[in-house]
C-alpha positions in Angstrom: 109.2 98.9 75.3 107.5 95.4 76.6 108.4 93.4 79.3 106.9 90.0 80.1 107.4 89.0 84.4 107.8 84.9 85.1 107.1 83.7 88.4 110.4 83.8 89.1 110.5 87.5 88.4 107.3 88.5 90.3 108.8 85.9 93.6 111.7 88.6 93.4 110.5 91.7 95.2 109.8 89.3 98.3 112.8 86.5 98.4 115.5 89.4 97.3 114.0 92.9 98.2 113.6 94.7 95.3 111.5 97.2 93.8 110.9 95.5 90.4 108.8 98.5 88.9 111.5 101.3 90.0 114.4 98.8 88.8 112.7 97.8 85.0 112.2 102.3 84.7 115.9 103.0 85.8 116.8 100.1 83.2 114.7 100.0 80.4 112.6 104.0 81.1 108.5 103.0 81.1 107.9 99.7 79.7 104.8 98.4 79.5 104.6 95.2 81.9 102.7 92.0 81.4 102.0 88.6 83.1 101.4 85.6 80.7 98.4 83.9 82.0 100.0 80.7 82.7 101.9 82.9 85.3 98.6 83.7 87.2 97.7 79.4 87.1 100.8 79.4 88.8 101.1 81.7 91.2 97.0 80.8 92.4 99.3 77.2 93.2 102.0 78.8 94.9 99.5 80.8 96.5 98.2 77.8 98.4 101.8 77.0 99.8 103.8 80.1 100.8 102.9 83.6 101.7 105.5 84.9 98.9 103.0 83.2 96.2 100.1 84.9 97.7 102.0 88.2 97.9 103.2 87.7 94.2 99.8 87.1 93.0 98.9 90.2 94.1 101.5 91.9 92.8 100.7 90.6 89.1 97.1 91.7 89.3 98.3 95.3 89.2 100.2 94.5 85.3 98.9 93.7 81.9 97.7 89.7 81.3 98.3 88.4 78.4 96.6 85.1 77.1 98.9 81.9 76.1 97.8 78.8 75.0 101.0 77.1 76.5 102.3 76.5 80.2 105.1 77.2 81.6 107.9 78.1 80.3 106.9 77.7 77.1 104.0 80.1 77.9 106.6 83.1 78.8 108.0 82.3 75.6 104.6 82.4 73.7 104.0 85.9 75.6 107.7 87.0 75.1 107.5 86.4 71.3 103.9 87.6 70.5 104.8 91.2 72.3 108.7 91.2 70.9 109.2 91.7 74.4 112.1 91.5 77.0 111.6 88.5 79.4 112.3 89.1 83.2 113.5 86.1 85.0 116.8 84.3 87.2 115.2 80.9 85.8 118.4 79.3 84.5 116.3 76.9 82.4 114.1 79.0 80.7 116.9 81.5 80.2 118.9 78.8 78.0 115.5 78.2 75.9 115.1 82.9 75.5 118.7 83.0 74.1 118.0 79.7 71.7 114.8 81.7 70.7 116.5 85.4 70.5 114.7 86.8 73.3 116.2 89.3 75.4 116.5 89.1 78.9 117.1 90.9 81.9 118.1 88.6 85.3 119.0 89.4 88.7 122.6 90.4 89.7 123.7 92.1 93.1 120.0 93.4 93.8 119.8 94.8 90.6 118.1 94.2 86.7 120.3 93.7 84.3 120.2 93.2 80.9 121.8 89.6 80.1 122.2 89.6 76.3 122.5 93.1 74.9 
């Protein structure tokens, strides 16, 4: 089991509270996580601009990168698609472009992961 974290996804722990490593085991057991590397461009930005960004960055240090020659969201699909992977994000945009593509997704509800289209 692969998961791939967006921005969005690593912001989450910070802006909402949340443990995201106990919350992806009691959803999806041990999966492994990974960071597309546009994701770590990103968050060096953010970084710059709020103490959240700087506090995510850290926290994506600690998963799996993966290398992506897109940027943004297309990146996290890249990633998402190489590794047949679930995507973590509450990005309302790129979650439109995961179902078009078949990629399953877990979001944010109530301060919990869920799995959106299983």
């Amino acid at each position: 089991m692969r998961v791939v974290l967006d921005t969005n996804a690593l912001l989450m722990p910070f802006e909402f509270r949340i443990n995201i490593d106990t919350e992806l085991r009691r959803l999806l057991g041990n999966p492994e996580i990974y960071i597309p590397s546009c994701v770590i461009g990103e968050l060096n930005r953010l970084s710059k601009k709020r103490w959240e960004g700087k506090a995510a960055l850290q926290l994506a240090r600690k998963y799996n990168i993966i290398e992506v020659s897109m940027l943004g969201d297309s990146g996290v699909i890249e990633a998402g698609k190489k590794l047949g992977a679930y995507v973590v994000t509450n990005d309302r945009n790129l979650i439109e472009k995961l179902k078009k593509e078949g990629i399953k997704i877990v979001t944010l509800s109530n301060h919990h992961l869920v799995i959106e289209n299983e």
